[in-house]
VOVODO-748272 format. One record per atom (N, C-alpha, C): atom name; x, z, y. Coordinates in Angstrom, 3 decimals. Example, Ala and Ser with C-alpha at 12.3 -4.5 7.8 and 13.67 -1.06 7.14 Angstrom:
BEGIN
@at N&px 13.190&pz 7.800&py -5.690;
@at CA&px 12.300&pz 7.800&py -4.500;
@at C&px 13.200&pz 7.800&py -3.300;
@at N&px 12.850&pz 7.080&py -2.250;
@at CA&px 13.670&pz 7.140&py -1.060;
@at C&px 12.900&pz 7.870&py 0.030;
***
This chain:
BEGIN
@at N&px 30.504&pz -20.100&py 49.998;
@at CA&px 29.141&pz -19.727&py 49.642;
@at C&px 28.600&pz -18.800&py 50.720;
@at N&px 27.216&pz -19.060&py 51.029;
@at CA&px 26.703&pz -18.191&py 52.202;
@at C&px 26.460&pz -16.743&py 51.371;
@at N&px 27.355&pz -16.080&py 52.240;
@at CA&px 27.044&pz -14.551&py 51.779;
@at C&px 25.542&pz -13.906&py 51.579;
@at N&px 24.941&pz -14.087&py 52.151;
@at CA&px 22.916&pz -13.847&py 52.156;
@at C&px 22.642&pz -14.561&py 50.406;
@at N&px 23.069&pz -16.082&py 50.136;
@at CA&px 22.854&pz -16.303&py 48.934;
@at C&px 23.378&pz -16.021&py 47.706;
@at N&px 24.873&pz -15.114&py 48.201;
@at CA&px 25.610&pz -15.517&py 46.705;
@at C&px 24.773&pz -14.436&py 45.887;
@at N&px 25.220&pz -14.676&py 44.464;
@at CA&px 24.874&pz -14.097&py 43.579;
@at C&px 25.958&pz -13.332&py 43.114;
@at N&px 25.785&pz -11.900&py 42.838;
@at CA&px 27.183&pz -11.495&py 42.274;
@at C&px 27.332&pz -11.918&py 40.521;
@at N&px 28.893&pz -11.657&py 40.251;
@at CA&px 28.928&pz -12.686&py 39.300;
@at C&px 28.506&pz -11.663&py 37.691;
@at N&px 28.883&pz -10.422&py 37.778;
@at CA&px 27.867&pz -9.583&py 36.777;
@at C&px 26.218&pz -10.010&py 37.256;
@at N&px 25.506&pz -9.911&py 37.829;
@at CA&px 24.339&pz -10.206&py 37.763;
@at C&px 23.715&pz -11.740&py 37.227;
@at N&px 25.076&pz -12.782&py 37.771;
@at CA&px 24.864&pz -14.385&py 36.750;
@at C&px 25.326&pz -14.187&py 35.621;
@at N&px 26.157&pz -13.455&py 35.239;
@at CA&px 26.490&pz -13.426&py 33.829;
@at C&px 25.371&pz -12.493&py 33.089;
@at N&px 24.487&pz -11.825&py 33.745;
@at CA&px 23.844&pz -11.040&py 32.785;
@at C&px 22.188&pz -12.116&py 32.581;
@at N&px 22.319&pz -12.957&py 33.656;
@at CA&px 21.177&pz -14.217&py 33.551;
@at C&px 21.186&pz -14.539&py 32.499;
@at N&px 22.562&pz -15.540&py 32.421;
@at CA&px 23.269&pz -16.140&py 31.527;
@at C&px 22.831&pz -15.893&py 29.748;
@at N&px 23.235&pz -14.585&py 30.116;
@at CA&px 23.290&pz -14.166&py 28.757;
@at C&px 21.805&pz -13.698&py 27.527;
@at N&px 20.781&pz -13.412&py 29.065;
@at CA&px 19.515&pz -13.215&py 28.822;
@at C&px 19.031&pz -14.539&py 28.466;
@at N&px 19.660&pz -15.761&py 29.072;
@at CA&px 18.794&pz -17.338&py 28.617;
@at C&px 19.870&pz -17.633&py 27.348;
@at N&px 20.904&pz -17.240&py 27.268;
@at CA&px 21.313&pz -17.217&py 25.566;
@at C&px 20.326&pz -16.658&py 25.082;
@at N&px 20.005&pz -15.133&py 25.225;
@at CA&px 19.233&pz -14.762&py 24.076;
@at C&px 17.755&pz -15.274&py 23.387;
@at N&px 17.261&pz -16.093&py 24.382;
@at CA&px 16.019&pz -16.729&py 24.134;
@at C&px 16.010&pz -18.175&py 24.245;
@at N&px 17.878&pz -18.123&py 23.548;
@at CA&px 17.362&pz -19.649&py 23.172;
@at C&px 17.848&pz -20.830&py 23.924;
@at N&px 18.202&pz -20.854&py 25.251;
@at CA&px 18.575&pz -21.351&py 26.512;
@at C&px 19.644&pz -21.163&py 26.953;
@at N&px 19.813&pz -22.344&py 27.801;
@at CA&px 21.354&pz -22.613&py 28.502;
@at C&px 20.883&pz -22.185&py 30.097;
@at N&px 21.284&pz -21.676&py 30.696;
@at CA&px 21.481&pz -21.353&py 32.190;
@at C&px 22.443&pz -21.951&py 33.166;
@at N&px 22.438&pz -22.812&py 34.229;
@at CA&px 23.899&pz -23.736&py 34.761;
@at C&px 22.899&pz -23.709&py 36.027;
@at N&px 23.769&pz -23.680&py 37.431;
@at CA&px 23.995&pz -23.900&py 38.475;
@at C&px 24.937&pz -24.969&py 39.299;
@at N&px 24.484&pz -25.476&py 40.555;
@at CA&px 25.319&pz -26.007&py 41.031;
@at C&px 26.373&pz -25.340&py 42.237;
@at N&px 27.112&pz -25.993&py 42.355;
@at CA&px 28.030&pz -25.517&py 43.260;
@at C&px 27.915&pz -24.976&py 44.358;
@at N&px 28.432&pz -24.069&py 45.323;
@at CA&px 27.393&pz -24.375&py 46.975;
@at C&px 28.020&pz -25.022&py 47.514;
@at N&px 29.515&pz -25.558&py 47.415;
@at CA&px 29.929&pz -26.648&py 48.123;
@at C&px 29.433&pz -27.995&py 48.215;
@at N&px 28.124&pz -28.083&py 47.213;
@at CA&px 27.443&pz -28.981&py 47.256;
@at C&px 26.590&pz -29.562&py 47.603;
@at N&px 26.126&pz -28.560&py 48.819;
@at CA&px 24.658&pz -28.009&py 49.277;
@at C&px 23.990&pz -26.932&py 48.704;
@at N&px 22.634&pz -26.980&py 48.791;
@at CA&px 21.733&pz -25.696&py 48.229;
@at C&px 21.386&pz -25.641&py 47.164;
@at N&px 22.408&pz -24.299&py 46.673;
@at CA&px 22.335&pz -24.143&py 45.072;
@at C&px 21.248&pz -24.181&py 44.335;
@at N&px 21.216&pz -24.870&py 43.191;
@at CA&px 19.898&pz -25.090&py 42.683;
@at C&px 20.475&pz -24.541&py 41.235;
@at N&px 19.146&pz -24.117&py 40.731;
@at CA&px 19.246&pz -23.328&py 38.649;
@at C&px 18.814&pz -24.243&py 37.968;
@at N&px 19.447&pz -24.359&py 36.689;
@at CA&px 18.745&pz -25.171&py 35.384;
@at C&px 18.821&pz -24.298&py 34.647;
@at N&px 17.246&pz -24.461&py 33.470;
@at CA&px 17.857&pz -23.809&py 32.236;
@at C&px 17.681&pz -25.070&py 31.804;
@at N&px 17.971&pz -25.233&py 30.129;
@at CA&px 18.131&pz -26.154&py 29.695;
@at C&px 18.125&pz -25.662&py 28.225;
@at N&px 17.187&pz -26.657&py 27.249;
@at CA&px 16.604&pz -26.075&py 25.774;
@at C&px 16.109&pz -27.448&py 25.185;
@at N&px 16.518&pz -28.140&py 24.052;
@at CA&px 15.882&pz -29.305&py 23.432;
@at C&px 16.261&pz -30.117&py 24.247;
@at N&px 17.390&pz -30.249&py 24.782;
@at CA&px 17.244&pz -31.689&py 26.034;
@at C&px 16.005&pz -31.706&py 26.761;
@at N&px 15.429&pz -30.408&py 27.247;
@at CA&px 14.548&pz -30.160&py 28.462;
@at C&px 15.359&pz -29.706&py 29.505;
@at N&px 14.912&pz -29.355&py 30.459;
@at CA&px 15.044&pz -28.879&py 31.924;
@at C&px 14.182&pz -28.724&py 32.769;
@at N&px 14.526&pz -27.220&py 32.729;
@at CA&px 13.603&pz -26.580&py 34.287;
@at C&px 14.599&pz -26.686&py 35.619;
@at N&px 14.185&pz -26.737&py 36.600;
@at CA&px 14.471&pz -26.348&py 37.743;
@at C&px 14.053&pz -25.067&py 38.263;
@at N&px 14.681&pz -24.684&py 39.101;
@at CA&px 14.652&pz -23.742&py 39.897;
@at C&px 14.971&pz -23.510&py 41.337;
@at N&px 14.705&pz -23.186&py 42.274;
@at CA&px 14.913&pz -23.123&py 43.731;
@at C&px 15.981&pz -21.789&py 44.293;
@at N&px 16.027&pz -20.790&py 43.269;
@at CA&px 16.329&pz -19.275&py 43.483;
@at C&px 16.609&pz -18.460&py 42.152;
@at N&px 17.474&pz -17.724&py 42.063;
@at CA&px 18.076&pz -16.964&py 41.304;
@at C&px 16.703&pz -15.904&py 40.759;
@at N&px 16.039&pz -15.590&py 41.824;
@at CA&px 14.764&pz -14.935&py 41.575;
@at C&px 13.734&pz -15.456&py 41.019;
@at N&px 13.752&pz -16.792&py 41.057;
@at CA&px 12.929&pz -17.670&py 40.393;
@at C&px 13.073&pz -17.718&py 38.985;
@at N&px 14.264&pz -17.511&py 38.384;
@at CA&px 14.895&pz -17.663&py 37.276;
@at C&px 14.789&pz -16.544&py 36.429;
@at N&px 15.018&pz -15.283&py 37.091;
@at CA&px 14.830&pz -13.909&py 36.933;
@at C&px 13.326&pz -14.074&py 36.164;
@at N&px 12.464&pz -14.214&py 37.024;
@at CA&px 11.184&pz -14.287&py 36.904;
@at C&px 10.857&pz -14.940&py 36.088;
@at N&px 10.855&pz -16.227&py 35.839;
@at CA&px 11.024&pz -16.784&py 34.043;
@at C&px 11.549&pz -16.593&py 33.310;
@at N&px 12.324&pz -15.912&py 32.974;
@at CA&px 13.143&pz -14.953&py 31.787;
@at C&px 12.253&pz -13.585&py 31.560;
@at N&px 11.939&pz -13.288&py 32.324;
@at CA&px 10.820&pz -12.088&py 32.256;
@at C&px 9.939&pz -12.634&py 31.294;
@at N&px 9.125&pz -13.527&py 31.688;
@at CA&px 8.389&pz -14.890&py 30.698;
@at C&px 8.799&pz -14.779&py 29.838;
@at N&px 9.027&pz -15.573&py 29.401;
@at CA&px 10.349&pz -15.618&py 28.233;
@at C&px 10.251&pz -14.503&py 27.656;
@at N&px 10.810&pz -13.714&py 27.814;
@at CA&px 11.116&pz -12.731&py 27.608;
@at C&px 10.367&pz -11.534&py 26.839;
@at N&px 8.597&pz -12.043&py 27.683;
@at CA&px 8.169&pz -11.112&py 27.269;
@at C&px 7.341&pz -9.811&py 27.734;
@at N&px 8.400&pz -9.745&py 29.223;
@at CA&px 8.665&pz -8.524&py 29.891;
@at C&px 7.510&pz -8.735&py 31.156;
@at N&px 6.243&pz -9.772&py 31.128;
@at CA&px 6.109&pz -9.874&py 32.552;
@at C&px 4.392&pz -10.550&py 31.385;
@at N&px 3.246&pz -10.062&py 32.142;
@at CA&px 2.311&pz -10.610&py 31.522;
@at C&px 2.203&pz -12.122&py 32.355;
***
């Protein structure tokens, strides 16, 4: 994993746990796979995401926390 992208793994687990609380599944792909990409996932929907910050930022949504 490129060091500039990784995510540390308390900060994905605290994602994680924030898209439990509202309801949502949170999953990533690998980076051995290329460029990591985010899902949440709710009702057999799916968002995408480009960035961990992206994700952040809709949980805020979500959340509540972000007009």
């Amino acid at each position: 994993m490129d060091p500039a992208t990784a995510v540390d793994p308390k900060d994905w687990s605290t994602l994680q746990a924030r898209a439990a609380l509202a309801g949502h599944q949170l999953f990533r792909t690998a980076a051995e796979d290329g460029a990591v990409q985010y899902f949440v996932s709710r009702w057999g929907m799916v968002k995408a995401f480009g960035s961990v910050e992206e994700v952040g930022r809709w949980l805020d949504r979500v959340e509540g926390r972000a007009a």
